[in-house]
Backbone as numpy.savetxt, mean C-alpha at the origin, in Angstrom:
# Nx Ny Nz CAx CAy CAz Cx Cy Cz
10.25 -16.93 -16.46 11.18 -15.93 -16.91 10.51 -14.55 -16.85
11.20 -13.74 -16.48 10.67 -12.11 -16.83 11.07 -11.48 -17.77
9.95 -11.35 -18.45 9.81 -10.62 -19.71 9.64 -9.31 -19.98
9.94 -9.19 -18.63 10.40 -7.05 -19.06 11.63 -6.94 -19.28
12.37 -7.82 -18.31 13.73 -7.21 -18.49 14.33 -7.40 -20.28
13.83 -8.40 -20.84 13.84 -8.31 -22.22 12.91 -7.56 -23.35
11.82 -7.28 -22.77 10.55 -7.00 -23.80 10.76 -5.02 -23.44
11.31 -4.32 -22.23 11.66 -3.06 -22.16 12.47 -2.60 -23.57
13.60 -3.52 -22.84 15.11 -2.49 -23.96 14.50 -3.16 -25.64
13.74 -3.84 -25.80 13.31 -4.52 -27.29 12.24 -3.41 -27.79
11.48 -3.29 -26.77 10.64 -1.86 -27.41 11.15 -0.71 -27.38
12.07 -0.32 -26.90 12.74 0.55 -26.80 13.37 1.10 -28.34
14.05 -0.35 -28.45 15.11 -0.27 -30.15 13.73 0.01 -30.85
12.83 -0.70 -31.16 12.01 -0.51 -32.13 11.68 0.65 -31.93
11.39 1.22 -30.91 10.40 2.73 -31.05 11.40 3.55 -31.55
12.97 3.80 -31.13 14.03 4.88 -32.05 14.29 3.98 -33.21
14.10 3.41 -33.84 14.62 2.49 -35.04 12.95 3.13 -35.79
11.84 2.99 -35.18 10.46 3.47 -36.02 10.73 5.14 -36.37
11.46 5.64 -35.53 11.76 7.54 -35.22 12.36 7.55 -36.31
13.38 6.61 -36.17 14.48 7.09 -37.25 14.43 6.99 -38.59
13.08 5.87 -39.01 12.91 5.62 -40.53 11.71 6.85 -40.93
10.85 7.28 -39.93 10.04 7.88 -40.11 10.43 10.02 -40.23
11.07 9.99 -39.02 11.12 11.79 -39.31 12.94 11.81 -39.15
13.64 10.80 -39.46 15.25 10.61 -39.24 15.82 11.31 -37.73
16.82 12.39 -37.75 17.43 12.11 -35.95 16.72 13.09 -35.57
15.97 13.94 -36.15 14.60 14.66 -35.08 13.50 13.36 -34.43
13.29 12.65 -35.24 12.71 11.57 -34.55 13.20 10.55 -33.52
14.81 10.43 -33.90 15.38 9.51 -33.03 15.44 10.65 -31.47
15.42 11.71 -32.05 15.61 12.54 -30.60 14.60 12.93 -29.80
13.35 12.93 -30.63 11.76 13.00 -29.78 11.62 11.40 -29.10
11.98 10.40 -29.17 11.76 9.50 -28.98 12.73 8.85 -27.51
14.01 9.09 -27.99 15.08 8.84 -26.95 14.60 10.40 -25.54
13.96 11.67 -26.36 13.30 12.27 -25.16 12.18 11.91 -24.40
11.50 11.29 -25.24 10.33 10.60 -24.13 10.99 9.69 -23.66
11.38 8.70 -23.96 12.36 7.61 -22.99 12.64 8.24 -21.92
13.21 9.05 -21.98 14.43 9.91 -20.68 13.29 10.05 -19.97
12.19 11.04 -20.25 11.45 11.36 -19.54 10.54 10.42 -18.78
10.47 9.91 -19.14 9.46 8.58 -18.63 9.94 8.00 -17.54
11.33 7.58 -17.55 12.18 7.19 -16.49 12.41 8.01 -15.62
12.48 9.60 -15.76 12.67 11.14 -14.90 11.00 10.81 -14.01
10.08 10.98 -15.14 9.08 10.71 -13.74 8.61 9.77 -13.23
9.20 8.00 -13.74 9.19 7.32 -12.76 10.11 7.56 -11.59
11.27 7.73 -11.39 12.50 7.98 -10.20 11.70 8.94 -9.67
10.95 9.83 -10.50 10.37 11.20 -9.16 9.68 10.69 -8.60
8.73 10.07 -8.81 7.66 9.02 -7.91 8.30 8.41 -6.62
9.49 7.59 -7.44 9.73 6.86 -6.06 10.54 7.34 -5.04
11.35 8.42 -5.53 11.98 9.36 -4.76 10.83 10.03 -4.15
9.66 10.70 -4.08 8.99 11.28 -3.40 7.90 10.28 -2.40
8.08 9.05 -2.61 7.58 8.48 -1.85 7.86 7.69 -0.68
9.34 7.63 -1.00 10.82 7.54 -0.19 10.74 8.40 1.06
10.91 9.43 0.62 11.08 10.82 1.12 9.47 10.75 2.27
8.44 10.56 2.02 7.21 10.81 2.73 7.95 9.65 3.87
8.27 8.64 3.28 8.23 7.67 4.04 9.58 7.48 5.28
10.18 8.44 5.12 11.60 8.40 5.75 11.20 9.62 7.09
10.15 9.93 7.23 9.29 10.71 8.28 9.00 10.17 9.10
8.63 8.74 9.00 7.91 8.14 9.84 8.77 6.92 10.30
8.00 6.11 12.15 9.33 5.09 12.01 8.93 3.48 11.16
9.80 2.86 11.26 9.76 1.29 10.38 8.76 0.80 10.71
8.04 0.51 10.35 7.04 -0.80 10.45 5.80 -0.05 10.67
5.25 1.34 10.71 4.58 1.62 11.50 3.18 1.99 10.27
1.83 2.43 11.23 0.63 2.45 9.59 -0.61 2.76 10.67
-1.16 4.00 10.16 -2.11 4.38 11.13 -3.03 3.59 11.29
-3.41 2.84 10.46 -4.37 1.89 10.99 -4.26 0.47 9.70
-3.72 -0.75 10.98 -3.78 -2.26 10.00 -4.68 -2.60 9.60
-5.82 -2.21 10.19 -6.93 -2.79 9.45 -7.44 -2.41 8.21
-7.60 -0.81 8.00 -7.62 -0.05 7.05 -6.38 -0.87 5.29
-5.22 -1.10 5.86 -4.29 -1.29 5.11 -4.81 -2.99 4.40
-5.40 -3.42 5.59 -5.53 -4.58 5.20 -6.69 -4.71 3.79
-7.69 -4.01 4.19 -8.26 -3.45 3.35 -8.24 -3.10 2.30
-6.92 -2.14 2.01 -6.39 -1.30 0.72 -5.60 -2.16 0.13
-5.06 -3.46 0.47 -4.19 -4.37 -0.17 -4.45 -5.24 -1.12
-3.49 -5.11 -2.38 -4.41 -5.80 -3.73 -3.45 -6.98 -4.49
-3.48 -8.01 -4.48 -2.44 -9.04 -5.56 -1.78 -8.41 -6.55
-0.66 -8.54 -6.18 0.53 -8.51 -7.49 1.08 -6.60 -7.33
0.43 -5.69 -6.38 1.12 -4.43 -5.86 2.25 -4.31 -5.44
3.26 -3.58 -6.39 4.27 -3.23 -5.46 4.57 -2.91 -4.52
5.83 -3.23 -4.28 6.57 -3.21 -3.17 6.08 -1.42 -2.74
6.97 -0.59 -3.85 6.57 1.01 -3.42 5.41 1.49 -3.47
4.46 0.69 -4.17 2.94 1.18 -3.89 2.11 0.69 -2.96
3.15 -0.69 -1.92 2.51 -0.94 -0.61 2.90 0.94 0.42
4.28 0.76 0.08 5.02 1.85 0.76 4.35 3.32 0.87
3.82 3.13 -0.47 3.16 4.88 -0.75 1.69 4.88 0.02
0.90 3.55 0.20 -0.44 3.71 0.82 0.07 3.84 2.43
0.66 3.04 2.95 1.80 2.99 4.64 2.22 4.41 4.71
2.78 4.88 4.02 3.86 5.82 3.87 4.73 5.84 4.81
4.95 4.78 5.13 6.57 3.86 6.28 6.80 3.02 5.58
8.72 2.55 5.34 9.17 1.40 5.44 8.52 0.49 6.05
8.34 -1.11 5.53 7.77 -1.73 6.35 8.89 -2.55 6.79
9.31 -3.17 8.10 9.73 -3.87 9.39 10.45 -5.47 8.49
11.12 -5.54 8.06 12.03 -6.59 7.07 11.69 -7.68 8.55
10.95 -9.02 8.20 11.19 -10.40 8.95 11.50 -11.33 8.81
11.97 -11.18 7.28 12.45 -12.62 6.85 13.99 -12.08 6.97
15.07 -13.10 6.33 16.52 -13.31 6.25 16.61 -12.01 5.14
17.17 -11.01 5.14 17.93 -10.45 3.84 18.44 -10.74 2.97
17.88 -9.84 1.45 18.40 -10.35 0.37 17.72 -12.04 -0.16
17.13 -12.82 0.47 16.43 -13.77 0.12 15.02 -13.36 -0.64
14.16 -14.93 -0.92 12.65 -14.62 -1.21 12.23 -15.36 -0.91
10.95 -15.77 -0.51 10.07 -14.42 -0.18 10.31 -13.42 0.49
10.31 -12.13 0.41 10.46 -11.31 1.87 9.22 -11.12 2.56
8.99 -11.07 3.20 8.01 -10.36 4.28 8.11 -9.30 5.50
7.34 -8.49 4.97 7.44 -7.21 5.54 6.49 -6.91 6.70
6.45 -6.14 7.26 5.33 -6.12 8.93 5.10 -4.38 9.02
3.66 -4.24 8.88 3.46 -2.58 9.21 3.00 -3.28 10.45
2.74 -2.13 11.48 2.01 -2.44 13.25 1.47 -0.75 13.33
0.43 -1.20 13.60 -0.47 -0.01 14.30 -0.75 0.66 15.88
-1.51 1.75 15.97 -0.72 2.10 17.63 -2.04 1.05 18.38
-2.69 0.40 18.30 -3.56 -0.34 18.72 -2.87 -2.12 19.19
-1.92 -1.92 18.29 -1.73 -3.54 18.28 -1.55 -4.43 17.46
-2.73 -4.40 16.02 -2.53 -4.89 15.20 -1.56 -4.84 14.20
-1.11 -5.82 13.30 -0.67 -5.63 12.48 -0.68 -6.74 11.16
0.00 -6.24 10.23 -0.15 -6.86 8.83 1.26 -7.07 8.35
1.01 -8.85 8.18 2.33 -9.19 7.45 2.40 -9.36 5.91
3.05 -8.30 5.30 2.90 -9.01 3.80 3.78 -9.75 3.11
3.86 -10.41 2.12 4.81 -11.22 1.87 5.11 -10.97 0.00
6.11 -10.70 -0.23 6.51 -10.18 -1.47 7.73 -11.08 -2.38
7.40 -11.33 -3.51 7.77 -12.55 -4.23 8.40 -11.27 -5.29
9.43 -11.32 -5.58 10.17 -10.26 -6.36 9.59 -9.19 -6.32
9.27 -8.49 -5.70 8.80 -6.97 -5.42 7.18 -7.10 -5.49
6.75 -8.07 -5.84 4.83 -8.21 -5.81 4.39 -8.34 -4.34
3.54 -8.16 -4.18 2.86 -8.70 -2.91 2.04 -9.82 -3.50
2.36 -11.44 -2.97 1.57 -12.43 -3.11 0.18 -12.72 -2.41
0.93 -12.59 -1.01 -0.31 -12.79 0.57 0.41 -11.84 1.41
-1.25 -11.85 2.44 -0.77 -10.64 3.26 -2.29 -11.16 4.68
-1.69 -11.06 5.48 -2.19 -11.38 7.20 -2.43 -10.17 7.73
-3.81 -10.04 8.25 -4.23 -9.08 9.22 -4.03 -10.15 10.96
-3.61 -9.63 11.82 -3.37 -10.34 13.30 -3.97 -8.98 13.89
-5.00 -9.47 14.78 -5.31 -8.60 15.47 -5.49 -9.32 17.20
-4.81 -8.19 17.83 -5.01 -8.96 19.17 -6.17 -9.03 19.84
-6.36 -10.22 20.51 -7.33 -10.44 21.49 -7.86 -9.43 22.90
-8.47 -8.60 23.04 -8.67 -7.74 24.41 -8.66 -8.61 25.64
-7.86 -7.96 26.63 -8.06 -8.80 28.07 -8.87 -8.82 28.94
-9.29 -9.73 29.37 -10.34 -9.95 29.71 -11.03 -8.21 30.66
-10.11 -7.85 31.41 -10.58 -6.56 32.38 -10.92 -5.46 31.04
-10.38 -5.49 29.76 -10.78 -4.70 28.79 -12.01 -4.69 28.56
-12.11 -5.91 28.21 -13.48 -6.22 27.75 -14.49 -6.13 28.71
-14.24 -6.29 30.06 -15.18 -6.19 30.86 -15.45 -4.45 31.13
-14.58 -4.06 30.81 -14.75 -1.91 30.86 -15.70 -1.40 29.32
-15.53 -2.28 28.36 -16.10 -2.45 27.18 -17.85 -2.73 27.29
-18.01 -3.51 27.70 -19.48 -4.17 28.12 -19.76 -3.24 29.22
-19.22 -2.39 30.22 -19.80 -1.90 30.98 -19.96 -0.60 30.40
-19.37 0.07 29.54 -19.42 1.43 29.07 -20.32 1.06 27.85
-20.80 0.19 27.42 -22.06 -0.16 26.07 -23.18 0.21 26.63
-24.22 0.67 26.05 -25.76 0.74 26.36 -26.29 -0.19 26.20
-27.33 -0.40 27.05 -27.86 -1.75 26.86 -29.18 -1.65 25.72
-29.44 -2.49 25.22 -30.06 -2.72 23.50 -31.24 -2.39 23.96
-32.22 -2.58 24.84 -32.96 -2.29 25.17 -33.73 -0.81 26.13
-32.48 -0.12 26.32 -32.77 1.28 26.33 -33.29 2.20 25.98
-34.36 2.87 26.51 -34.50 3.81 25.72 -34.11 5.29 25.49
-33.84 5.37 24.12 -32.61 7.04 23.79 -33.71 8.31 23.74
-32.49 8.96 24.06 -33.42 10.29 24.37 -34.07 10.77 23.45
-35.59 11.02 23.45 -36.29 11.29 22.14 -37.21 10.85 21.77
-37.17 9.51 21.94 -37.84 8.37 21.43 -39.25 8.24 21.95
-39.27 8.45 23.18 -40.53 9.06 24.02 -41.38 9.92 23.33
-41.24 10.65 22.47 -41.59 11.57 21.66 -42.42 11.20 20.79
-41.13 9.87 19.92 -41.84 9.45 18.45 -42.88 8.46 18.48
-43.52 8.04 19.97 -44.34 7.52 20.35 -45.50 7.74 20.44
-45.51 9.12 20.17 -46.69 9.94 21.09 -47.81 10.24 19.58
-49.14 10.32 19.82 -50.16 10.55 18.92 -49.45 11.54 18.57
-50.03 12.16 17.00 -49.79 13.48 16.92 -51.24 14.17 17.35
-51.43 15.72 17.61 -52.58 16.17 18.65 -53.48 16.72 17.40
């Protein structure tokens, strides 16, 4: 069961019900004002993170690996969104659960996460394999380990 949706509006009564025995409706009204407010700058949050994110296209994240990285058990849904700052790429059926979501990077990779009522449970880094002619332009543009770098000739030398 979730116990916010009951344990919110329950602390709620008690905290203007504590206002009201304590400083009467100046208290019930400092109290019902922090309420308000609290909720004003949660919605600003997610409205401004909305907004960053409606810049960019679906699924997308400068770098998966990085993300993969920054990803922590039980993070929201909008605080996956706010580190991405993209919608992520919906792959499961709508409106169901689990959902799983897909950022992709301009490299290739990407990260599937998978979200159990707005948490992130698990989450997959896939990174692709280089083809073979890649890899062979890779190994030819490497220095070889046994080289010697410019300089080094130097740190060899007696001092005089």
């Amino acid at each position: 069961m979730n116990f916010g949706k009951v344990l919110v509006p329950l602390v709620g009564i008690v905290l203007i019900a504590g206002a009201w025995r304590s400083y009467g409706w100046a208290g019930v009204a400092l109290a019902v004002g922090a309420m308000v407010m609290f909720v004003l700058l949660n919605l600003n949050r997610a409205i401004q993170v909305l907004r960053r994110a409606a810049d960019r296209p679906i699924g997308t994240v400068a770098s998966a690996v990085m993300l993969n990285a920054k990803l922590k058990p039980k993070a929201s849904l909008l605080h996956v969104v706010a580190l991405t700052r993209a919608i992520g790429e919906l792959r499961s059926l709508k409106d169901t659960q689990p959902e799983v979501f897909r950022w992709t990077d301009a490299g290739g990779s990407w990260v599937d996460a998978t979200f159990v009522n707005g948490k992130l449970t698990e989450w997959n880094l896939v990174r692709p394999e280089p083809m073979e002619d890649e890899a062979a332009a890779i190994e030819a543009d490497a220095p070889a380990s046994d080289a010697v770098k410019p300089g080094a000739t130097d740190a060899l030398r007696p001092p005089v």
